[in-house]
N, C-alpha and C positions, 0 to 999 in steps of 0.2 A: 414629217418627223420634227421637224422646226416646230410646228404648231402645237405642237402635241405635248415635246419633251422642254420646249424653249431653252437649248443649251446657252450658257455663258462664250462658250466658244468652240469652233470646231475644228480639228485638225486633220487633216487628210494624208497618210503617210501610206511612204508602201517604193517601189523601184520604178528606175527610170532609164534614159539611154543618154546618155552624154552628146551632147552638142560642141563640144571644146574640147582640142588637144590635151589643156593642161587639166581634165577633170577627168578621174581613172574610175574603175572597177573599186567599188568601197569608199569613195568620196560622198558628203554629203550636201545637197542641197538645200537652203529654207528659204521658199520666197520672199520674197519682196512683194513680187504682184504675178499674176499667173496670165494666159491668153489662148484663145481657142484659134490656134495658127489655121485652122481648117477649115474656116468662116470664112469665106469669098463672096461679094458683091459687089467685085470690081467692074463687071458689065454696067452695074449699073451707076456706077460713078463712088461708089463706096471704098473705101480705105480696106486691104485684107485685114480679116481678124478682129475687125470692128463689130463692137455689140452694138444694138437698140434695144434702148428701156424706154420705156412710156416718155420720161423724162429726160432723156441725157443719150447720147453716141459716144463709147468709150473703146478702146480697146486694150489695154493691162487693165485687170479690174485687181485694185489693193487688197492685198493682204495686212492684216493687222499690226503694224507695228513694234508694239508691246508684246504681241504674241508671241511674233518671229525673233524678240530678240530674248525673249527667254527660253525657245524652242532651240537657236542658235547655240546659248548657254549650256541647255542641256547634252547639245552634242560633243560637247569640248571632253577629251579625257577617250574619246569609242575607236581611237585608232586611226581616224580618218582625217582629213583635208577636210574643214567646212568653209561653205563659200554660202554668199546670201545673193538673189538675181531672180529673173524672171523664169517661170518655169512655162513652157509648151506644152498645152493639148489637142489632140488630135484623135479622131477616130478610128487611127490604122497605127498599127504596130512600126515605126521608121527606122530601119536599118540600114539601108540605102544611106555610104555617105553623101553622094552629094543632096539628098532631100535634107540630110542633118545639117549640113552646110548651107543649104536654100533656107533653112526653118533662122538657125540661130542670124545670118544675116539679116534674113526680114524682120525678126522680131528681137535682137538682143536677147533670145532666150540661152539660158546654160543647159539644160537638160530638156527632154519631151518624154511623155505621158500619152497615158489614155484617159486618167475623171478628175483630175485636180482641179480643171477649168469646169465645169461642170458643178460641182463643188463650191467651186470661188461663186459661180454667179448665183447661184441659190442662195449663197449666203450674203452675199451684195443684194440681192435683192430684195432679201429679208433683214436685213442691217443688223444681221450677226457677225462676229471677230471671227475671223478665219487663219489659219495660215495650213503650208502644205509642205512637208517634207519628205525628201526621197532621197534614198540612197541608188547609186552608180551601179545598176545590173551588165551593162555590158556600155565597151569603150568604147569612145569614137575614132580611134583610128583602125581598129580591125572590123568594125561595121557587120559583123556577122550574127545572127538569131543564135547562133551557138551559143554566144557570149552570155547570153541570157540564161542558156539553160544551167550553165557551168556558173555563174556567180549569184543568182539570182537569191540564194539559202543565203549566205553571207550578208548579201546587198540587204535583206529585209530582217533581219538579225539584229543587223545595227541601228535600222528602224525603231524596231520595237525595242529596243535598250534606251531609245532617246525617250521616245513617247513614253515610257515605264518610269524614267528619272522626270520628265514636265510632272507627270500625274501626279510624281511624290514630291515636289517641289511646290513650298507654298509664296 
């Protein structure tokens, strides 16, 4: 789709589970830089979570600057806490607090996901401006899949009010 449509930038939004006490249900996240917590190759002497590109071993791959601080901007005013940090993905749904506690220690991430990492390196790859916002579907202190199904409408709500105000924002 990069090849195709060549966007200017791409923004990946949508809920997330909190990693940190002080991040609730309707808090909003804008990266910084994102990471694929679920990448292990510590057998073989590899750093978790670390990429390989042709050219380079990384593991937070950047988010756009510029991007994330007028994504940040646009969240000011939607009712929520915005904080700006590293966001976690993974290929499993994390509920489990002490996995959310294992994620955010190894990685200083504030929230976990399932495609914003995924995302990120596509577009690191292809040296397109990314950034990934998410809002707080379910807390990290009650750690429960409930949370998710109970806050989830709200949590992507205030998603899509932000990304509606970026788009109108010149």
């Amino acid at each position: 789709m990069i090849d195709l449509y060549k966007p200017d930038v791409i923004i990946n939004s949508g809920i997330a589970g909190s990693l940190s006490k002080i991040i609730t249900v309707g808090d909003i996240i804008v990266s910084t830089d994102c990471i694929e917590h679920d990448i292990n190759c510590t057998a073989i002497g590899e750093p978790k979570g670390q990429i390989t590109f042709p050219e380079e071993k990384i593991i937070g791959i950047p988010a756009d600057k510029a991007v994330c601080d007028k994504l940040a901007q646009c969240c000011e005013g939607l009712g929520a806490q915005v904080m700006r940090g590293r966001i976690a993905t993974g290929d499993v749904f994390v509920s489990n607090k002490s996995e959310r506690q294992t994620i955010a220690f190894e990685f200083g991430a504030l929230c976990c996901e399932m495609e914003g990492g995924a995302v990120g390196h596509v577009c690191y790859m292809n040296k397109v401006p990314f950034a990934i916002l998410r809002s707080i579907s379910d807390d990290f202190k009650f750690s429960r899949g409930e949370n998710y199904e109970e806050f989830k409408e709200l949590a992507a709500d205030r998603a899509i009010k932000a990304i509606k105000k970026f788009i109108q924002t010149d």
